[in-house]
MMTF fields as JSON, N, C-alpha, C and O atoms, coordinates in Angstrom:
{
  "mmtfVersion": "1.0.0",
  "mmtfProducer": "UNKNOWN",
  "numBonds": 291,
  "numAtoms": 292,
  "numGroups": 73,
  "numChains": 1,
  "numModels": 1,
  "chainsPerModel": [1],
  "groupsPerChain": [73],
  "chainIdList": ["A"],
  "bondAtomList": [4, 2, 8, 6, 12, 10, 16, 14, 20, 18, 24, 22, 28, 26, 32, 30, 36, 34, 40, 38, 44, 42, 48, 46, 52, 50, 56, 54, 60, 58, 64, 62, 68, 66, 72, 70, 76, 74, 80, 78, 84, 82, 88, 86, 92, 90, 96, 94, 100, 98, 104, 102, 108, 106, 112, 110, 116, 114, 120, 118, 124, 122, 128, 126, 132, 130, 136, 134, 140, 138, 144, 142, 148, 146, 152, 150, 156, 154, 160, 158, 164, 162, 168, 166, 172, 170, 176, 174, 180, 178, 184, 182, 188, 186, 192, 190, 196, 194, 200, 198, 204, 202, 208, 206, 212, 210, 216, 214, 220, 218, 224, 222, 228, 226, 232, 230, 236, 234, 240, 238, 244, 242, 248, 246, 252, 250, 256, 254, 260, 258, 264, 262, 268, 266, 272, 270, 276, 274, 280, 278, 284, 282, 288, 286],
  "bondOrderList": [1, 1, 1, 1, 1, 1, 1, 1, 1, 1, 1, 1, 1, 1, 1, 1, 1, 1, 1, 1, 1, 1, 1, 1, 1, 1, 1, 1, 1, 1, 1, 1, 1, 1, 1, 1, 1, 1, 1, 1, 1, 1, 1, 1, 1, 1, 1, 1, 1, 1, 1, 1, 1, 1, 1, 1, 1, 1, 1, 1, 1, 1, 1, 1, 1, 1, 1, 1, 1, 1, 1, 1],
  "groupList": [{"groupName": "UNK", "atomNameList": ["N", "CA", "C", "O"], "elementList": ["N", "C", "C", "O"], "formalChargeList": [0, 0, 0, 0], "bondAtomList": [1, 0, 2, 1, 3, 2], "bondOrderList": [1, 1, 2], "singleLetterCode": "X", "chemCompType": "L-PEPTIDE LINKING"}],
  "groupTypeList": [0, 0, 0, 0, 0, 0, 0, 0, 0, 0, 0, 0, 0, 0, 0, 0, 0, 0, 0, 0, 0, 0, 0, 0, 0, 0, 0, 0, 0, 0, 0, 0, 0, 0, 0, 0, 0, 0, 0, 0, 0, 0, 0, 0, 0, 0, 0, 0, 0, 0, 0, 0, 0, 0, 0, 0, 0, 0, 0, 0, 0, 0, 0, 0, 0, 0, 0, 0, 0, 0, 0, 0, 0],
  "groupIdList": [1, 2, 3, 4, 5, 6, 7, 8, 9, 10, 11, 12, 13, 14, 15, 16, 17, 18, 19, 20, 21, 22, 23, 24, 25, 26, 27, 28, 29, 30, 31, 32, 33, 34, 35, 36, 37, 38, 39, 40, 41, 42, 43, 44, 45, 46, 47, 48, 49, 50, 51, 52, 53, 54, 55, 56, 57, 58, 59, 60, 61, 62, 63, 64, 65, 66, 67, 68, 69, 70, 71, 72, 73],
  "secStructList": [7, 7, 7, 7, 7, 6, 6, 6, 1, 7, 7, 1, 3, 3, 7, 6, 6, 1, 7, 7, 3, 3, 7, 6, 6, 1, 7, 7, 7, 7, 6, 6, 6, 7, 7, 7, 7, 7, 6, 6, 1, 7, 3, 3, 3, 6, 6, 6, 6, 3, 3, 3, 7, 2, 2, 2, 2, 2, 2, 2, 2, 2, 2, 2, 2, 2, 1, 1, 1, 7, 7, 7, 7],
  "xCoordList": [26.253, 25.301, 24.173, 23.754, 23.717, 22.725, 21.436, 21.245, 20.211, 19.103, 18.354, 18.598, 17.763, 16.465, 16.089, 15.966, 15.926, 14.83, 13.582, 13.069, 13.124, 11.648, 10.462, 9.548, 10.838, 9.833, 10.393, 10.199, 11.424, 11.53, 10.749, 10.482, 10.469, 10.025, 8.712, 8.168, 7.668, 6.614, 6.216, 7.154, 4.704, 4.23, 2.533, 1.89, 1.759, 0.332, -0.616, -1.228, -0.613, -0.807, -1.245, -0.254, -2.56, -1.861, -2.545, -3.748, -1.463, -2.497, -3.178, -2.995, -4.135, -5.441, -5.134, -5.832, -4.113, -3.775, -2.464, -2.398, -1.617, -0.765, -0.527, 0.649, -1.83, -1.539, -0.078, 0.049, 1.06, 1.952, 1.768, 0.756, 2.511, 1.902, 3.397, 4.478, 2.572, 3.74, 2.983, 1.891, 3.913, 3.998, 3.268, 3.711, 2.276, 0.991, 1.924, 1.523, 2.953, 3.352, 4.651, 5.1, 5.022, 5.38, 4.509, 4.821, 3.166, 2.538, 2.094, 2.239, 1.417, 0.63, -0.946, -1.439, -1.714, -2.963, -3.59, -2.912, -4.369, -4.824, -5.334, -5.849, -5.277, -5.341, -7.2, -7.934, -7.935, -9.247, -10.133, -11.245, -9.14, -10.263, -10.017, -10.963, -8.751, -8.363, -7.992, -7.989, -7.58, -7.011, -5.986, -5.462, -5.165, -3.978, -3.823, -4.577, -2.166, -1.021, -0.08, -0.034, 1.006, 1.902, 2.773, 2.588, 3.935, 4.726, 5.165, 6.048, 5.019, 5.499, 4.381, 4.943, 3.044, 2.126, 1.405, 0.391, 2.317, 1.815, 2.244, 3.377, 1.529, 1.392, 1.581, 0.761, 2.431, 2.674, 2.469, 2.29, 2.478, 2.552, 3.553, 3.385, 4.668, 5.864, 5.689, 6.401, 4.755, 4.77, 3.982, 4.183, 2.75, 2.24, 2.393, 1.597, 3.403, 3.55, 2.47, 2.446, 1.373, 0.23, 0.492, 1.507, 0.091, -0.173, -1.43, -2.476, -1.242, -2.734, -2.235, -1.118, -3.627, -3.728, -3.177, -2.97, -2.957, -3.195, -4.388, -4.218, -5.843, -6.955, -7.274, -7.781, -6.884, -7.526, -6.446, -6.916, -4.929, -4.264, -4.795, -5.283, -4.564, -5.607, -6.941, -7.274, -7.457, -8.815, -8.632, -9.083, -7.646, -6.599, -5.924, -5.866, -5.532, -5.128, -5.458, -5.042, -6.809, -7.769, -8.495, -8.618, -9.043, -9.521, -9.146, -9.879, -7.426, -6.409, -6.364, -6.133, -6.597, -6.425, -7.752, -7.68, -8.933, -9.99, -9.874, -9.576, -10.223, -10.039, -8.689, -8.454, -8.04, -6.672, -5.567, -4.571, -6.285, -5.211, -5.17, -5.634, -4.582, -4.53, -5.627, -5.822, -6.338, -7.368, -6.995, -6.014, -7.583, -7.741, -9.321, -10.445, -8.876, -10.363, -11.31, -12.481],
  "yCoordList": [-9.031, -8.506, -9.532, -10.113, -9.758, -10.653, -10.449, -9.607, -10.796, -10.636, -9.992, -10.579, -9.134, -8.534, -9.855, -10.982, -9.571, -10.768, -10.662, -9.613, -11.717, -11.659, -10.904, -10.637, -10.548, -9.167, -8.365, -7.413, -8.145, -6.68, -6.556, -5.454, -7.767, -7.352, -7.553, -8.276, -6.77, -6.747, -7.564, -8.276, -8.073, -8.848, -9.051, -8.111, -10.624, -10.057, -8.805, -8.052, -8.706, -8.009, -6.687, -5.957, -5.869, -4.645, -3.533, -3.289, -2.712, -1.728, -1.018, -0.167, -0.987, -0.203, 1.68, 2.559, 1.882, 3.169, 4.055, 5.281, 3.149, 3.956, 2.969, 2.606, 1.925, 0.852, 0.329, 0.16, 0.105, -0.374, -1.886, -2.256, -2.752, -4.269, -4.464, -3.877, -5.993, -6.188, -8.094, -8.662, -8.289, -9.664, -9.599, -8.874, -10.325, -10.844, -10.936, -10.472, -11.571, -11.964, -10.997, -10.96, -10.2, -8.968, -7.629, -6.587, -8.169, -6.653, -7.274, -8.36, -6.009, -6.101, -5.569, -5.31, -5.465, -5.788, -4.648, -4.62, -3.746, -2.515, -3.359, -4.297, -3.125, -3.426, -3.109, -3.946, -1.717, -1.79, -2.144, -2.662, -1.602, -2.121, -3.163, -3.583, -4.033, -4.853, -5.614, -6.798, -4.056, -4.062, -3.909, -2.831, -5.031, -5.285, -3.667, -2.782, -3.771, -2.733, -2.85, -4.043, -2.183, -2.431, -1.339, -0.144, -2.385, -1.613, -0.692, -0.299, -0.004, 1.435, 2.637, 3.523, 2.604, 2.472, 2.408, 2.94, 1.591, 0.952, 2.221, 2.455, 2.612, 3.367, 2.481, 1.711, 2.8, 1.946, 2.921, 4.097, 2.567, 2.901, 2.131, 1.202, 2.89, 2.089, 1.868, 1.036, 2.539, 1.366, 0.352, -0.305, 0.045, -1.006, -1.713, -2.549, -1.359, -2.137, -2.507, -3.526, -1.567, -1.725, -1.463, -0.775, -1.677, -1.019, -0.71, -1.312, 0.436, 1.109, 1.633, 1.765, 1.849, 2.058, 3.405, 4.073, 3.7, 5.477, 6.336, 7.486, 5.724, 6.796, 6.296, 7.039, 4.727, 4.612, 5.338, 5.557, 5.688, 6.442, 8.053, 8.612, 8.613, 9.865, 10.336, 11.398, 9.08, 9.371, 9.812, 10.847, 8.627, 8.61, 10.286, 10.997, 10.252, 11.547, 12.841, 13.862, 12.208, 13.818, 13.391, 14.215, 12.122, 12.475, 12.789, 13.21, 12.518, 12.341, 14.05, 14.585, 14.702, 16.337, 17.223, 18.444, 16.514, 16.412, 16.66, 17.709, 15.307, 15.001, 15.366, 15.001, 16.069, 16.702, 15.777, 16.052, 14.321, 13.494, 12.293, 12.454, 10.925, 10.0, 9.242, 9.318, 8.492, 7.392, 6.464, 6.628, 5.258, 3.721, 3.516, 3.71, 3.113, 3.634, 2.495, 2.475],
  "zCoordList": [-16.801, -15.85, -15.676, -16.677, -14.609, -14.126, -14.133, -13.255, -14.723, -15.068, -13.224, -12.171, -13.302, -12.36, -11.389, -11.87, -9.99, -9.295, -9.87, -10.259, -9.916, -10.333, -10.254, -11.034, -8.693, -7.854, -8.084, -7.329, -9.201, -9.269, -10.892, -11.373, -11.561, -12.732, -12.863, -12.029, -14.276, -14.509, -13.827, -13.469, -13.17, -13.208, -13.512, -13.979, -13.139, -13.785, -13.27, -14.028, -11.165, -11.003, -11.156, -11.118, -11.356, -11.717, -11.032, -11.125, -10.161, -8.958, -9.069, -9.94, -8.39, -8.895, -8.618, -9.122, -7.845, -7.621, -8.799, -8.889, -9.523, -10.261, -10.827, -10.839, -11.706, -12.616, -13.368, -14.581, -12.259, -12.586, -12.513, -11.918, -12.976, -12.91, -11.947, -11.899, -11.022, -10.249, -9.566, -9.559, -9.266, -8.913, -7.387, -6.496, -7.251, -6.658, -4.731, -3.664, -4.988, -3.834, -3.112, -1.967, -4.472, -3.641, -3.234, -2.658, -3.843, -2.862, -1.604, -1.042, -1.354, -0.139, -0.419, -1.516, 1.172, 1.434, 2.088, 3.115, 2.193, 3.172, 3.633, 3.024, 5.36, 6.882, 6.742, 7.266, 5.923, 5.908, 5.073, 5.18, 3.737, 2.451, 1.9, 1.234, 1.889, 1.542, 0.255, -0.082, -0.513, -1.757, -2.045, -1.765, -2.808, -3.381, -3.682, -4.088, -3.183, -3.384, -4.01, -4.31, -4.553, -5.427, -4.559, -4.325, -4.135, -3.209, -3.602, -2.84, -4.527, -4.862, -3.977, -3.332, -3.994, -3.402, -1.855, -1.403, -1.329, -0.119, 1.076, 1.495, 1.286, 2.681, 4.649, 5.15, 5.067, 6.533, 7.537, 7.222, 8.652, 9.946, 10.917, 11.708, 10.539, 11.222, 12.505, 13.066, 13.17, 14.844, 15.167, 16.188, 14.13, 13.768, 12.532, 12.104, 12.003, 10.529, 9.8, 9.11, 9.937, 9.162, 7.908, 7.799, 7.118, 5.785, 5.295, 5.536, 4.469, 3.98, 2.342, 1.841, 1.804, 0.487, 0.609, 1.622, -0.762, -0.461, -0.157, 0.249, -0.372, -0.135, 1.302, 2.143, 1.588, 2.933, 4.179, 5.296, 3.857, 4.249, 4.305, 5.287, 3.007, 3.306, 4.296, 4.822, 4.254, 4.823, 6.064, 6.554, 6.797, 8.262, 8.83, 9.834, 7.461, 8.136, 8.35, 8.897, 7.399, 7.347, 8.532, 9.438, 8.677, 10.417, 11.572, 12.467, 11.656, 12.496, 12.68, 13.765, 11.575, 11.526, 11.875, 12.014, 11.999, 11.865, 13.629, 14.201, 14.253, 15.582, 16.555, 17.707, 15.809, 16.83, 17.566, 18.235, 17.077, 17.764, 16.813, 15.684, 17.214, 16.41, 17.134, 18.348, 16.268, 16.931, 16.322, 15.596, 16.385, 15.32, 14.74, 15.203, 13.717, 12.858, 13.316, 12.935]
}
């Protein structure tokens, strides 16, 4: 059996939302606050391929529920 890709194992990384550690260049970035994600983590918007944290996601959708429609923040 063949050892894990690299991005799939530990790395120094470590996310500030469900402190798993993960390799720097497989996460990603929130679009507002601009804090490292750990793709387990990472929240998108598949028609802009944005990505968002999880609280800056929440926030989105409590305003989105808030305001009755979708806006851009």
């Amino acid at each position: 059996m063949s050892e894990a890709p690299w991005w799939l194992e530990s790395g120094p990384e470590t996310c500030q939302f469900c402190l798993r550690t993960f390799h720097y260049e497989a996460g990603y970035h929130c679009i507002y606050c601009d804090r490292p994600i750990c793709p387990a983590c990472v929240a998108a918007r598949f028609d802009t391929r944005d990505t968002l944290c999880p609280e800056c996601h929440e926030e989105e959708k409590c305003h989105e529920q808030d305001t009755g429609h979708e806006e851009e923040r």
